[in-house]
mmJSON file of the N, C-alpha and C atoms, coordinates in Angstrom:
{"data_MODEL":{"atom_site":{
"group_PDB":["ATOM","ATOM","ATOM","ATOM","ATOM","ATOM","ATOM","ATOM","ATOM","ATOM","ATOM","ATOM","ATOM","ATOM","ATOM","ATOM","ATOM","ATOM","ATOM","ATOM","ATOM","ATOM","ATOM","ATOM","ATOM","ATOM","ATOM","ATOM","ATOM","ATOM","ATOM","ATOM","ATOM","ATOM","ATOM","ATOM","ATOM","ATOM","ATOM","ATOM","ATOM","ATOM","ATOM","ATOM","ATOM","ATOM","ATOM","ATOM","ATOM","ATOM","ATOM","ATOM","ATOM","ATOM","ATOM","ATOM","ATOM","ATOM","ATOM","ATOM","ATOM","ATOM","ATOM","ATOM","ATOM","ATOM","ATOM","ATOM","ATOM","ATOM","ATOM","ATOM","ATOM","ATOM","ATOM","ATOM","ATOM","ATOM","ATOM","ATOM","ATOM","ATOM","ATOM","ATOM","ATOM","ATOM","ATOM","ATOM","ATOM","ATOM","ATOM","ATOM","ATOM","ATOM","ATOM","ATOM","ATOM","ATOM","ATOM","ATOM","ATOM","ATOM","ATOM","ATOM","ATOM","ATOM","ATOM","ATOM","ATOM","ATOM","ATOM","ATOM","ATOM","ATOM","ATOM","ATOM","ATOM","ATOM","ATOM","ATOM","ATOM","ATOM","ATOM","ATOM","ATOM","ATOM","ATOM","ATOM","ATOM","ATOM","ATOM","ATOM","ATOM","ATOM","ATOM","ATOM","ATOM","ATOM","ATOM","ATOM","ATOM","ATOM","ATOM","ATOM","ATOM","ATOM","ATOM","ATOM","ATOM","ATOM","ATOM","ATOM","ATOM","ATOM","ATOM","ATOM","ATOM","ATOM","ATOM","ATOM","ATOM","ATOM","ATOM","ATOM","ATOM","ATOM","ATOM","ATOM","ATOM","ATOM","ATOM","ATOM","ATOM","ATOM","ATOM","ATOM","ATOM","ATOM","ATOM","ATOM","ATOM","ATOM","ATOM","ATOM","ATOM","ATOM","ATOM","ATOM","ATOM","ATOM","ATOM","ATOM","ATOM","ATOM","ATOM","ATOM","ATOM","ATOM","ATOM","ATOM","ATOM","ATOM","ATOM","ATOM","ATOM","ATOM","ATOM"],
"id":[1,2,3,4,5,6,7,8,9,10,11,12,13,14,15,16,17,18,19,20,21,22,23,24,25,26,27,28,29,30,31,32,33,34,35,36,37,38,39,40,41,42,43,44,45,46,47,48,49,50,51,52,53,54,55,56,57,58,59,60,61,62,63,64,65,66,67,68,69,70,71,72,73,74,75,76,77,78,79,80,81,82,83,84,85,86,87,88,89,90,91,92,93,94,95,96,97,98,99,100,101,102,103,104,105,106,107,108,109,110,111,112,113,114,115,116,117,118,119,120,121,122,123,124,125,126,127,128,129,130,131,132,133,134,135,136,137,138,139,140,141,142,143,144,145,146,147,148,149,150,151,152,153,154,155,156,157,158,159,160,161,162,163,164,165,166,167,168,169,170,171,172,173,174,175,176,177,178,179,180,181,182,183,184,185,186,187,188,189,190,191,192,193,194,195,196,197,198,199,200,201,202,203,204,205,206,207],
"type_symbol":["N","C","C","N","C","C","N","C","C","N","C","C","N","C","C","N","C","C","N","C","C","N","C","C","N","C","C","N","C","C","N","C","C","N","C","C","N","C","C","N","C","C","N","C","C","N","C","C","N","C","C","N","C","C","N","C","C","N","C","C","N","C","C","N","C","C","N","C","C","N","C","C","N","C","C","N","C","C","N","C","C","N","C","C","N","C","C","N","C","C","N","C","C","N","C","C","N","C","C","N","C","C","N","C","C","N","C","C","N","C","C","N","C","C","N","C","C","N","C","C","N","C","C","N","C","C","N","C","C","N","C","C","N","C","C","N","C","C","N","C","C","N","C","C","N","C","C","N","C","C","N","C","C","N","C","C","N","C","C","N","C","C","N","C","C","N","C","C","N","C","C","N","C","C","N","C","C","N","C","C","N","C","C","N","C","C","N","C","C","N","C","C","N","C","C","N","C","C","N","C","C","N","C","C","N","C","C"],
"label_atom_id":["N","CA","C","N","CA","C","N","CA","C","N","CA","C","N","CA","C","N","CA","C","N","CA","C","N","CA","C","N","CA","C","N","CA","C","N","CA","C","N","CA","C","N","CA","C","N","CA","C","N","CA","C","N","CA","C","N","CA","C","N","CA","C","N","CA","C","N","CA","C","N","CA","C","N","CA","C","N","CA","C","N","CA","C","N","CA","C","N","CA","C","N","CA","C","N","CA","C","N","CA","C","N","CA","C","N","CA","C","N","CA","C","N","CA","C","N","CA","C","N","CA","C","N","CA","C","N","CA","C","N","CA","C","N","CA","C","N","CA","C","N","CA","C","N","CA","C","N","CA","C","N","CA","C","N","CA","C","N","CA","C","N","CA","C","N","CA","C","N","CA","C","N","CA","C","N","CA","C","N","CA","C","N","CA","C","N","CA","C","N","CA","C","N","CA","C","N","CA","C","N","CA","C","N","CA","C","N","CA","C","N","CA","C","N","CA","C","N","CA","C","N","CA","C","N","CA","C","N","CA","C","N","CA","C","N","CA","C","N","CA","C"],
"label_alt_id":[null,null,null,null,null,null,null,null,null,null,null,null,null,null,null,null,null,null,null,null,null,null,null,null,null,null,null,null,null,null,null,null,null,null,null,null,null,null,null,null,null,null,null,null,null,null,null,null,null,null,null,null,null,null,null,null,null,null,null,null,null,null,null,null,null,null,null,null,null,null,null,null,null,null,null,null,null,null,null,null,null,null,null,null,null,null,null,null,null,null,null,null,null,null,null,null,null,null,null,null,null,null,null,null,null,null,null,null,null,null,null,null,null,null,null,null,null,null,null,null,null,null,null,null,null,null,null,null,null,null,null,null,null,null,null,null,null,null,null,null,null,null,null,null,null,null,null,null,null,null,null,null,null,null,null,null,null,null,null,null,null,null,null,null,null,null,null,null,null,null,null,null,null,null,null,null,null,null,null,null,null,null,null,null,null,null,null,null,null,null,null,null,null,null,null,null,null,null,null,null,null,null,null,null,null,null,null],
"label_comp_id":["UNK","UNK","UNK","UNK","UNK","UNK","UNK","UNK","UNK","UNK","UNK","UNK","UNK","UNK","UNK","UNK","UNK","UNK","UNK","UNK","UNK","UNK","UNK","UNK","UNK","UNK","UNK","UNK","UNK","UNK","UNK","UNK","UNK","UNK","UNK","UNK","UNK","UNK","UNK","UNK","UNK","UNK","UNK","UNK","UNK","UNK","UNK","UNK","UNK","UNK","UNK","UNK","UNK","UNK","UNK","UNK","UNK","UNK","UNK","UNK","UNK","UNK","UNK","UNK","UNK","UNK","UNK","UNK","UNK","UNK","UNK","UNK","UNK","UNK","UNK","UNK","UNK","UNK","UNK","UNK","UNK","UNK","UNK","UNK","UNK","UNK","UNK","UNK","UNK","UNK","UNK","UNK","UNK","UNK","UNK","UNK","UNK","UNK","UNK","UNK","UNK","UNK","UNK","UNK","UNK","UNK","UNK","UNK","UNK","UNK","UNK","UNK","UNK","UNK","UNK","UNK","UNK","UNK","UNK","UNK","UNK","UNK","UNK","UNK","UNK","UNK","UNK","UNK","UNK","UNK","UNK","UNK","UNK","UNK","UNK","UNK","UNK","UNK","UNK","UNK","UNK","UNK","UNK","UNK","UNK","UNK","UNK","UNK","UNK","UNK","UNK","UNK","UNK","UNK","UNK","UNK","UNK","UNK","UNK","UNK","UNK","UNK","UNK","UNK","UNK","UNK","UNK","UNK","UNK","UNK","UNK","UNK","UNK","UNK","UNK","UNK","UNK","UNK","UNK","UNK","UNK","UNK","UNK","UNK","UNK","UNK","UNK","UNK","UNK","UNK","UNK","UNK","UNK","UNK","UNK","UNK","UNK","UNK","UNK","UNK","UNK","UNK","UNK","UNK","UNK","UNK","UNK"],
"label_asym_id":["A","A","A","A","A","A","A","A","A","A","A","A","A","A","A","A","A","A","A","A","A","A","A","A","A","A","A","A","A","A","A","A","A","A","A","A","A","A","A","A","A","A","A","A","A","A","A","A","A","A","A","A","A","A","A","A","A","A","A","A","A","A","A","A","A","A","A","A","A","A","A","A","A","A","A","A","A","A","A","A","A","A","A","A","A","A","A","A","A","A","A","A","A","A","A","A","A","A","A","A","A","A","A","A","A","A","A","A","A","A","A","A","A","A","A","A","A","A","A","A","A","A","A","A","A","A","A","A","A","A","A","A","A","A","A","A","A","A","A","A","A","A","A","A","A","A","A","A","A","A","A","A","A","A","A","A","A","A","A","A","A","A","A","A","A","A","A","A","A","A","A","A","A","A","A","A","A","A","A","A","A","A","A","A","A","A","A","A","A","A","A","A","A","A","A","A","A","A","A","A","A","A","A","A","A","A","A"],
"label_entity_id":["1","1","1","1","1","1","1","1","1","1","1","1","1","1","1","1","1","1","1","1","1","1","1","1","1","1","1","1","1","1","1","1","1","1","1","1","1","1","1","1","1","1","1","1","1","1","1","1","1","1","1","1","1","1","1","1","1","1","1","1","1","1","1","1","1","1","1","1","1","1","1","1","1","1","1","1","1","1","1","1","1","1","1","1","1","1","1","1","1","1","1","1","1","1","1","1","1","1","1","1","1","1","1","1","1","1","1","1","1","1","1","1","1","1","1","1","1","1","1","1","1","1","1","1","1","1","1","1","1","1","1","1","1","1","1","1","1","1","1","1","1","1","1","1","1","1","1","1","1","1","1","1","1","1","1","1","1","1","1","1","1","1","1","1","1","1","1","1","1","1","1","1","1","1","1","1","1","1","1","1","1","1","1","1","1","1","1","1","1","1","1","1","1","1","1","1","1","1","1","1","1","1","1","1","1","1","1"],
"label_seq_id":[1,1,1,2,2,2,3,3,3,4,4,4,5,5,5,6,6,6,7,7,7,8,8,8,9,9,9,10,10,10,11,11,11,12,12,12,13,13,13,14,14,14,15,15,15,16,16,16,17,17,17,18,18,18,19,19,19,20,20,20,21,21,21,22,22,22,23,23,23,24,24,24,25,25,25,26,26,26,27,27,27,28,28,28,29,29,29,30,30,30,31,31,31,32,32,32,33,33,33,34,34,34,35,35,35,36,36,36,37,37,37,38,38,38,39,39,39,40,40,40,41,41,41,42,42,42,43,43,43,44,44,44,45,45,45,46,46,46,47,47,47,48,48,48,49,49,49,50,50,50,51,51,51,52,52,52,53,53,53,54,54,54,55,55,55,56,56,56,57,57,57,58,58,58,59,59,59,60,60,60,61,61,61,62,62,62,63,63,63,64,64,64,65,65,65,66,66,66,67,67,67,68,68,68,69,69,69],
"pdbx_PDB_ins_code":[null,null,null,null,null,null,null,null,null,null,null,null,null,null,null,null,null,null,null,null,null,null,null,null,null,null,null,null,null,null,null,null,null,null,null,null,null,null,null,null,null,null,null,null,null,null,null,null,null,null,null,null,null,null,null,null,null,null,null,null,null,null,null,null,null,null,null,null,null,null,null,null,null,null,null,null,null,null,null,null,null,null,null,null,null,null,null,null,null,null,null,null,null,null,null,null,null,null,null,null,null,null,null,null,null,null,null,null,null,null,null,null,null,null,null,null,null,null,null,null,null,null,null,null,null,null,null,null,null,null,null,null,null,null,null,null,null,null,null,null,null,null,null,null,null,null,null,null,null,null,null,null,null,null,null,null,null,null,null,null,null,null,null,null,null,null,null,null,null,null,null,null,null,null,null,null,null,null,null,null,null,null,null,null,null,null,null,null,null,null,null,null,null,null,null,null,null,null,null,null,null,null,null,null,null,null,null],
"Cartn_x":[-128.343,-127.007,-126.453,-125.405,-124.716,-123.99,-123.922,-122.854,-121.733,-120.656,-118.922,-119.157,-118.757,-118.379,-116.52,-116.187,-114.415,-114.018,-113.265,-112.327,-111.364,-111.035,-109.986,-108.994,-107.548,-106.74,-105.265,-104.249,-103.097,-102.448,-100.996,-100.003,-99.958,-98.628,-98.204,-97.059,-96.757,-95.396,-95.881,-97.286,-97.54,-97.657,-96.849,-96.967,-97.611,-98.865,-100.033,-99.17,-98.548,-98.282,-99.405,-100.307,-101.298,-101.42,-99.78,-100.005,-99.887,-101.114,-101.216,-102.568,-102.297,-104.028,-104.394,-105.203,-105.827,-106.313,-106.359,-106.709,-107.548,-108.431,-109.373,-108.836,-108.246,-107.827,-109.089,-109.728,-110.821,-111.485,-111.558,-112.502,-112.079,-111.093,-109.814,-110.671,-110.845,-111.321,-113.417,-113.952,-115.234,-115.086,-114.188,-114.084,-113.438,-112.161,-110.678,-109.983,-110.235,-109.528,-109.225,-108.707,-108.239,-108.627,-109.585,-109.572,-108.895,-108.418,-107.493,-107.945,-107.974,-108.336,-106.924,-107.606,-106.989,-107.575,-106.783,-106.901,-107.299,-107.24,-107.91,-109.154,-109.444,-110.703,-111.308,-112.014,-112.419,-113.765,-114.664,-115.741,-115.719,-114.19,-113.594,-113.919,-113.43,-113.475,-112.302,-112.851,-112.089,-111.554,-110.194,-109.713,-109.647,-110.55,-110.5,-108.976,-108.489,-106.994,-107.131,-107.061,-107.064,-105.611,-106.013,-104.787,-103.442,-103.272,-102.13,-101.572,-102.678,-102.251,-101.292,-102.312,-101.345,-100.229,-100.44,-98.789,-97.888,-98.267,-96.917,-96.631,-97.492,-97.748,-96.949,-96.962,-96.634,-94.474,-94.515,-93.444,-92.365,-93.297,-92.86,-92.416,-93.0,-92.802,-91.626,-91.802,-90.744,-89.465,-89.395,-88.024,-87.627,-88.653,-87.636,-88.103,-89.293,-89.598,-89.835,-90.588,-91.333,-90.687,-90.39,-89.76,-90.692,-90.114,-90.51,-90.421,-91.837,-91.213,-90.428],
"Cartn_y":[-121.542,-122.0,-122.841,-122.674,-123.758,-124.334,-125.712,-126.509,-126.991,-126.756,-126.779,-128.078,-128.59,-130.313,-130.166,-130.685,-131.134,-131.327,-130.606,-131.045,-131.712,-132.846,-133.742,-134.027,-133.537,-133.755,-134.318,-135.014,-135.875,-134.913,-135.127,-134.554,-134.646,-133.875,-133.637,-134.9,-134.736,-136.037,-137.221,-137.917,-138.475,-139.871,-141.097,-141.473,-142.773,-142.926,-143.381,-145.014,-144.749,-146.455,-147.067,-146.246,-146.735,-146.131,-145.67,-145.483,-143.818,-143.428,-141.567,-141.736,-140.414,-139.656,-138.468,-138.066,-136.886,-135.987,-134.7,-133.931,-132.882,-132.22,-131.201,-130.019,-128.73,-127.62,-126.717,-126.955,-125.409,-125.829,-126.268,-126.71,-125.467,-125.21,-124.854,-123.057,-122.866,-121.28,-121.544,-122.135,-122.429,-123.524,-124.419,-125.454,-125.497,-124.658,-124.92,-126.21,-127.147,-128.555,-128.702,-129.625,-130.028,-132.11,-132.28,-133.447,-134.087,-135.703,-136.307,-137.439,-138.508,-140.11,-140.665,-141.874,-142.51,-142.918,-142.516,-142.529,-143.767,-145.12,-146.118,-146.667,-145.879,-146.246,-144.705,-143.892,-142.631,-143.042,-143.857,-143.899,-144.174,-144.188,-144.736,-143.711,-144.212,-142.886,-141.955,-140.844,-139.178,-139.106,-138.58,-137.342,-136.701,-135.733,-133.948,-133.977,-132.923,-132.233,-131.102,-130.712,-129.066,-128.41,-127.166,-126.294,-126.698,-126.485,-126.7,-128.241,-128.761,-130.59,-130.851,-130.478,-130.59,-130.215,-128.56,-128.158,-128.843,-129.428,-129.773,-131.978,-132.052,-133.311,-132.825,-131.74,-131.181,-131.379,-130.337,-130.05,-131.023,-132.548,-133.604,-134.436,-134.089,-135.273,-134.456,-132.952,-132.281,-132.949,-132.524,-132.553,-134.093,-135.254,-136.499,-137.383,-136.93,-137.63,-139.089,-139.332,-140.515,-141.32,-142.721,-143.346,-143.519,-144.551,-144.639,-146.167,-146.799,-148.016,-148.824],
"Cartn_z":[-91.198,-90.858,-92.006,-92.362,-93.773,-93.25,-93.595,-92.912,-94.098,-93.552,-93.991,-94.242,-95.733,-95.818,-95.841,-95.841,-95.821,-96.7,-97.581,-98.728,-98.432,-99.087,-98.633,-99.698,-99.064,-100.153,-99.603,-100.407,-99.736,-100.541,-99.997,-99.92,-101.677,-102.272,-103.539,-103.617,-102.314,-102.429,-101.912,-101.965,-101.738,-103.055,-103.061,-103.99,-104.628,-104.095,-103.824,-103.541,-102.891,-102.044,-101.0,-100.997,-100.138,-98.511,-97.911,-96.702,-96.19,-96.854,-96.74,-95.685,-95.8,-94.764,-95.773,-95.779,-96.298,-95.136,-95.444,-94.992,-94.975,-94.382,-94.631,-93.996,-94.261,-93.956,-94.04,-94.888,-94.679,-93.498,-92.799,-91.921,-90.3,-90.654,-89.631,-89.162,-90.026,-89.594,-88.917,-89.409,-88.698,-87.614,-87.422,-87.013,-85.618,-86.074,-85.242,-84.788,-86.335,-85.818,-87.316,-87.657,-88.902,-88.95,-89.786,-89.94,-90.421,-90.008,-90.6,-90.746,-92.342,-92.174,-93.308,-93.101,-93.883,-95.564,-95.961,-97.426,-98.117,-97.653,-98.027,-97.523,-96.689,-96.245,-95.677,-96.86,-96.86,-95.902,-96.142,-95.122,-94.053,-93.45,-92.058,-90.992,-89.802,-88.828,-89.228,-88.457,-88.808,-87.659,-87.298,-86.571,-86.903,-85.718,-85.67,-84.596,-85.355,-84.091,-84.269,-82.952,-82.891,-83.326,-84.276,-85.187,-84.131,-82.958,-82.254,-82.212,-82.069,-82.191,-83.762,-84.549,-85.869,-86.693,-86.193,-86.425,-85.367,-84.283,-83.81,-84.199,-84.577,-85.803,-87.097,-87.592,-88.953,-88.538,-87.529,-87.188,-87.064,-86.337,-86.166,-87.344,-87.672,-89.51,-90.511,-90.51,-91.035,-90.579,-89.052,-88.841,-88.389,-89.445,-88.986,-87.935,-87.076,-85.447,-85.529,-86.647,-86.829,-87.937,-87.621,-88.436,-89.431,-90.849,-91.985,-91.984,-92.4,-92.723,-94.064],
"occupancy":[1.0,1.0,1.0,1.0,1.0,1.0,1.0,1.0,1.0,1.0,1.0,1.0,1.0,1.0,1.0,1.0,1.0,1.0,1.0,1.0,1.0,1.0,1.0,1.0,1.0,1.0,1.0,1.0,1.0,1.0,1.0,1.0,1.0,1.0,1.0,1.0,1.0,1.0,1.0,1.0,1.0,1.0,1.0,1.0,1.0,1.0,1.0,1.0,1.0,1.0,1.0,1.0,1.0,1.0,1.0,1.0,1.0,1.0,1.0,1.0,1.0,1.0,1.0,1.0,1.0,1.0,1.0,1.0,1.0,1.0,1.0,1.0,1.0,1.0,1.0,1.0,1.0,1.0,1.0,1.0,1.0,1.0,1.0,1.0,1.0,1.0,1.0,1.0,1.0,1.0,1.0,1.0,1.0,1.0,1.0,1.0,1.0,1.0,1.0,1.0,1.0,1.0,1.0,1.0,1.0,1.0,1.0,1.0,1.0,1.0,1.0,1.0,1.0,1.0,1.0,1.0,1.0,1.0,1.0,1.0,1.0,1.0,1.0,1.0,1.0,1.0,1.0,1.0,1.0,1.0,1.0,1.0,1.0,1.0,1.0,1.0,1.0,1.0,1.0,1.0,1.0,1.0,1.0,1.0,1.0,1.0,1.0,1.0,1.0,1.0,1.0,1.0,1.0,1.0,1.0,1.0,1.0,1.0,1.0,1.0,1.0,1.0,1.0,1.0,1.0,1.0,1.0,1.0,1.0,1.0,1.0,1.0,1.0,1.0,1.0,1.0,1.0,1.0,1.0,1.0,1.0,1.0,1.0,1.0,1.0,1.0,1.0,1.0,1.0,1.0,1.0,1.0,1.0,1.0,1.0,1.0,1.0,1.0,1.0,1.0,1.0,1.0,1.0,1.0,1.0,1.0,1.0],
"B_iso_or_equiv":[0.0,0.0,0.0,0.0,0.0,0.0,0.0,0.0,0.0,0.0,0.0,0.0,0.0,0.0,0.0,0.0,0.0,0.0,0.0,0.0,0.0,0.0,0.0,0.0,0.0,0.0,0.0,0.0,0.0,0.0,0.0,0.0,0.0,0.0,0.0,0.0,0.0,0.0,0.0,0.0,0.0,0.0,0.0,0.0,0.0,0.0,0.0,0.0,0.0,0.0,0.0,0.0,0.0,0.0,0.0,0.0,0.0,0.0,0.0,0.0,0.0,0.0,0.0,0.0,0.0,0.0,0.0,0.0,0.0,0.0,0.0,0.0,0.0,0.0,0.0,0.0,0.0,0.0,0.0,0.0,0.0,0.0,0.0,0.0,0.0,0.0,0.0,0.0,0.0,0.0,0.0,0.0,0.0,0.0,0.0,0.0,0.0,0.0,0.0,0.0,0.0,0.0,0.0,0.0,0.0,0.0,0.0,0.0,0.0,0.0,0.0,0.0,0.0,0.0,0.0,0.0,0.0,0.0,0.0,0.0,0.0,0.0,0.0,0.0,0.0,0.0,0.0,0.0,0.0,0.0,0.0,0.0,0.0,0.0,0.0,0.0,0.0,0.0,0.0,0.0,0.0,0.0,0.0,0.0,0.0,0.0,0.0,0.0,0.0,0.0,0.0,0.0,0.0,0.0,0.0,0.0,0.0,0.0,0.0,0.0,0.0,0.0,0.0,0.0,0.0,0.0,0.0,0.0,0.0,0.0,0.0,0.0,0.0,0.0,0.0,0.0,0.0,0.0,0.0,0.0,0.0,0.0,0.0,0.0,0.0,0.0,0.0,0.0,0.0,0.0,0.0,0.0,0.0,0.0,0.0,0.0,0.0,0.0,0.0,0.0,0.0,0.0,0.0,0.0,0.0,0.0,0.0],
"pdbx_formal_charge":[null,null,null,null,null,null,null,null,null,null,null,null,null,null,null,null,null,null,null,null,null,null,null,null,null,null,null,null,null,null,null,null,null,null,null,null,null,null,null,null,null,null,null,null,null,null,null,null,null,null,null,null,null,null,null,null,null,null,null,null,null,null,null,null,null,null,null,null,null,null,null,null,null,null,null,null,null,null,null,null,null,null,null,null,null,null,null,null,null,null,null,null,null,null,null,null,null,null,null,null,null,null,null,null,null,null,null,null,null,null,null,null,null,null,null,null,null,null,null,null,null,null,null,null,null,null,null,null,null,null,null,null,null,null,null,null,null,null,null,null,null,null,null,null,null,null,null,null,null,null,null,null,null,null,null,null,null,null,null,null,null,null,null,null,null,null,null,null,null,null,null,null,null,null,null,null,null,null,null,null,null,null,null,null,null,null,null,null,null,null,null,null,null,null,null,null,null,null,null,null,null,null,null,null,null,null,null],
"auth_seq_id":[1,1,1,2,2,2,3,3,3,4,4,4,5,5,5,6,6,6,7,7,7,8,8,8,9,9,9,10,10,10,11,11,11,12,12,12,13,13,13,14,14,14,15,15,15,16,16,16,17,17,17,18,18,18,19,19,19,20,20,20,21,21,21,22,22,22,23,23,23,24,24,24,25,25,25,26,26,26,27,27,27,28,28,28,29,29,29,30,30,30,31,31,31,32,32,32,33,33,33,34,34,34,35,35,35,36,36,36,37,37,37,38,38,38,39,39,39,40,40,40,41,41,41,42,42,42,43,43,43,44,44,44,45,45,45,46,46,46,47,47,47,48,48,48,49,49,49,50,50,50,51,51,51,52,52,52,53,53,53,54,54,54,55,55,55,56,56,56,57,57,57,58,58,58,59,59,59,60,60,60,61,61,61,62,62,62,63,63,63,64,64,64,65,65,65,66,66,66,67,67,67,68,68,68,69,69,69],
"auth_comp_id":["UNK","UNK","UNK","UNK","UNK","UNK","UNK","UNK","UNK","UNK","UNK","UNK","UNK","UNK","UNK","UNK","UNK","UNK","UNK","UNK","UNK","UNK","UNK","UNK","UNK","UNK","UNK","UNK","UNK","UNK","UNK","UNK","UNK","UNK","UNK","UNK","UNK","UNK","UNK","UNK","UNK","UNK","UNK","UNK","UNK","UNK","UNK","UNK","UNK","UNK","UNK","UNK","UNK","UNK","UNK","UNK","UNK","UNK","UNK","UNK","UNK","UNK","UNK","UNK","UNK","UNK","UNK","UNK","UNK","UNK","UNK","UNK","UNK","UNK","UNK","UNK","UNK","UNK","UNK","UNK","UNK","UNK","UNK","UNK","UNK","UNK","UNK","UNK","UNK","UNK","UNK","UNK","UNK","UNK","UNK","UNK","UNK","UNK","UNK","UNK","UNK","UNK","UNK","UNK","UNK","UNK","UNK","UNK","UNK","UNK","UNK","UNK","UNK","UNK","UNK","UNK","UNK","UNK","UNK","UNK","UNK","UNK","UNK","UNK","UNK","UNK","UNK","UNK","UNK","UNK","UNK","UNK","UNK","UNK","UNK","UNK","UNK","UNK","UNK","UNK","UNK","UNK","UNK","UNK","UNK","UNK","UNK","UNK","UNK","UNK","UNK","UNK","UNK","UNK","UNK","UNK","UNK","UNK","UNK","UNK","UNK","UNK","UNK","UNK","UNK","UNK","UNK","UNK","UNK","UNK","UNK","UNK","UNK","UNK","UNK","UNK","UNK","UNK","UNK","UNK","UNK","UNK","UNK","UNK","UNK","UNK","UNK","UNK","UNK","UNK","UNK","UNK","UNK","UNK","UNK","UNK","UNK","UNK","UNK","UNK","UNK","UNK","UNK","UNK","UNK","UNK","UNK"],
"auth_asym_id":["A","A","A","A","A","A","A","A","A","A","A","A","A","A","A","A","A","A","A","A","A","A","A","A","A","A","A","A","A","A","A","A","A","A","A","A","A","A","A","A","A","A","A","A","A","A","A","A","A","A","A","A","A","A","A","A","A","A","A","A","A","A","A","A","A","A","A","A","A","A","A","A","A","A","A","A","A","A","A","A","A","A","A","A","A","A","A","A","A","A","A","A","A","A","A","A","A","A","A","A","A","A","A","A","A","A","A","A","A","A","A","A","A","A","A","A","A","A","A","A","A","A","A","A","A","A","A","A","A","A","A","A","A","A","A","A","A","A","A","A","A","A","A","A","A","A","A","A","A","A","A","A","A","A","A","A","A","A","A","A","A","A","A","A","A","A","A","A","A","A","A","A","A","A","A","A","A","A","A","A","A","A","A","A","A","A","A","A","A","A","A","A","A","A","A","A","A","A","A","A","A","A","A","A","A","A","A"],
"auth_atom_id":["N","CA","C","N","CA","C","N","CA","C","N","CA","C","N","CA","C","N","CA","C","N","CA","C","N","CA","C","N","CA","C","N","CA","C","N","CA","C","N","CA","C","N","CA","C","N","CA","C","N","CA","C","N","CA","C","N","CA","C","N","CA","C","N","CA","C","N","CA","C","N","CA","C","N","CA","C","N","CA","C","N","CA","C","N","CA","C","N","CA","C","N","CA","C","N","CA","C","N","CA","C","N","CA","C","N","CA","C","N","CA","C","N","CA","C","N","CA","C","N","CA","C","N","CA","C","N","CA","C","N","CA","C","N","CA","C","N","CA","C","N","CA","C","N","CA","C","N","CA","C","N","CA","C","N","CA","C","N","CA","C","N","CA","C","N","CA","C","N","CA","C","N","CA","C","N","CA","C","N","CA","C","N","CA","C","N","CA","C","N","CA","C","N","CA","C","N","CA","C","N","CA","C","N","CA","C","N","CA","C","N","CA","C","N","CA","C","N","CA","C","N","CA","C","N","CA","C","N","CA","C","N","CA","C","N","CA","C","N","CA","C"],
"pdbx_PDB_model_num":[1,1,1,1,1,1,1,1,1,1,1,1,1,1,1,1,1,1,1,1,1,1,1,1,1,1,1,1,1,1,1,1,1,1,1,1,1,1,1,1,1,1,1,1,1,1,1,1,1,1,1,1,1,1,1,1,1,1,1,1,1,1,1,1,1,1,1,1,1,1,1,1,1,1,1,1,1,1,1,1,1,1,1,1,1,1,1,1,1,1,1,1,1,1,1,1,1,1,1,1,1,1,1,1,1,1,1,1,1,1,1,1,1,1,1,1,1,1,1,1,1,1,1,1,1,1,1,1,1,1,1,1,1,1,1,1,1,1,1,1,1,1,1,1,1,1,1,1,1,1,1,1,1,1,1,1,1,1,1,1,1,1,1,1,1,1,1,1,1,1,1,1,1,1,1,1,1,1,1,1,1,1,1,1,1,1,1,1,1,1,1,1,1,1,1,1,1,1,1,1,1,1,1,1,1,1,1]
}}}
């Protein structure tokens, strides 16, 4: 059995102000969740969200849902 480690990568428009998450996408086809942490503290706890949790997280942030501080 081989076990999947998580590539973790932040956004392109991310402009290292400190308040990103990273993400692991390959995880998504063996997995069916997409991990998510926080980028300043990589040895922190992880959320797993399942593919449906996150596109509608994705969807949310596109179109504006969540304020900015």
């Amino acid at each position: 059995m081989t076990t999947v480690s998580p590539r973790w990568f932040k956004s392109s428009y991310s402009n290292n102000g400190g308040n990103c998450i990273e993400v692991a996408t390959d995880l998504l086809p063996s997995h069916g969740t997409v991990p998510v942490r926080d980028s300043k503290q990589c040895a922190g706890p992880v959320l797993e969200l399942r593919a449906a949790a996150f596109s509608t997280f994705l969807a949310g942030v596109k179109s504006g849902q969540f304020e900015t501080l």
